[in-house]
N, C-alpha and C positions, 0 to 999 in steps of 0.2 A: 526459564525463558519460554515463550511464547510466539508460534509463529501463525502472524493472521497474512491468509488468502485472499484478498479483495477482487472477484472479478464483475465487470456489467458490460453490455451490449452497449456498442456507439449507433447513437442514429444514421450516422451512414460512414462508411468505411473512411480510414485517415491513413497517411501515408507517417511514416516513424518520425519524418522531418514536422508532421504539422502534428505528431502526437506528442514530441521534443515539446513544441513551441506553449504547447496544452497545459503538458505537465509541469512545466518553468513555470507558470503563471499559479500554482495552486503549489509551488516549494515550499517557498517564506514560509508557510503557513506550521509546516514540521518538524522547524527547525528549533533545537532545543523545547523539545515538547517533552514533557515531564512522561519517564517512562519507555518512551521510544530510543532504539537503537539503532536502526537502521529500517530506512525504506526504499527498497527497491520500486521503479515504475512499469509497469511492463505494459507490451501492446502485443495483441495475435501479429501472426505473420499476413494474414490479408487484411489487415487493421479495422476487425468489425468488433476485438472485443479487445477491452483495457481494463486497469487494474493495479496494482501493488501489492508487493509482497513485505510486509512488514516484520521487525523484530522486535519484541517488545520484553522488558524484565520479569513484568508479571501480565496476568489474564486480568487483571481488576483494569490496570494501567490501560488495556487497550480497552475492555469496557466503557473507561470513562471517557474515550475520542467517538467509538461507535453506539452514537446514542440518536434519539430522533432528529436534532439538528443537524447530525453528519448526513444522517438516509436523505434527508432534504436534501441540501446542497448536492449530494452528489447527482441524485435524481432532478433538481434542475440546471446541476452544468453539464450534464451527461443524457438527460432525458429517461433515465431506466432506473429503478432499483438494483440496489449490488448486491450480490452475493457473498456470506461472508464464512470463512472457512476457521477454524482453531487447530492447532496443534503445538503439541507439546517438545520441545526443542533443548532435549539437555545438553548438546554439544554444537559447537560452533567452528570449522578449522576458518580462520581468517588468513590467507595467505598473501596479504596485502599487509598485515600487520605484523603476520610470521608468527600468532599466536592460537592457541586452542585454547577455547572460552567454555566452561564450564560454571554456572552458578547454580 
């Protein structure tokens, strides 16, 4: 498994309640996405930088979402380029599921 880092700079600070209302409007979009496991959304605490934290089965899998059309979009609903992080993720404790995920 595969864990991508996504972070970018907001043009001007957002409070968690109008970062909620943000990242609602760009879910749909992940849902049942070939590959993906889970996406966290996350915002700093003085909300000038956002991002997600992604799970994905394989590195191709996320390759093929972070491609020129995604830099787009992010950089015109978000105004900035993201930043994008890789890492190699052989263990998972899920304690919501009460399982540890190993593939």
């Amino acid at each position: 498994m595969i864990t991508a880092i996504v972070e970018f700079k907001l043009p001007a600070p957002v409070t968690a309640a109008q970062a909620k209302e943000i990242f609602l409007s760009t879910a749909p979009k992940y849902r049942d996405m070939p590959g993906l496991i889970r996406k966290y959304y996350v915002v700093s605490e003085d909300g000038a930088k956002a991002g997600g934290v992604y799970l994905w089965r394989t590195r191709a899998d996320a390759e093929r979402v972070y491609n020129d059309d995604w830099k787009a979009f992010v950089k015109g609903k978000y105004g900035t380029d993201p930043s994008l992080t890789y890492l190699e993720c052989p263990v998972v404790v899920d304690n919501v599921l009460g399982e540890i995920i190993s593939e």
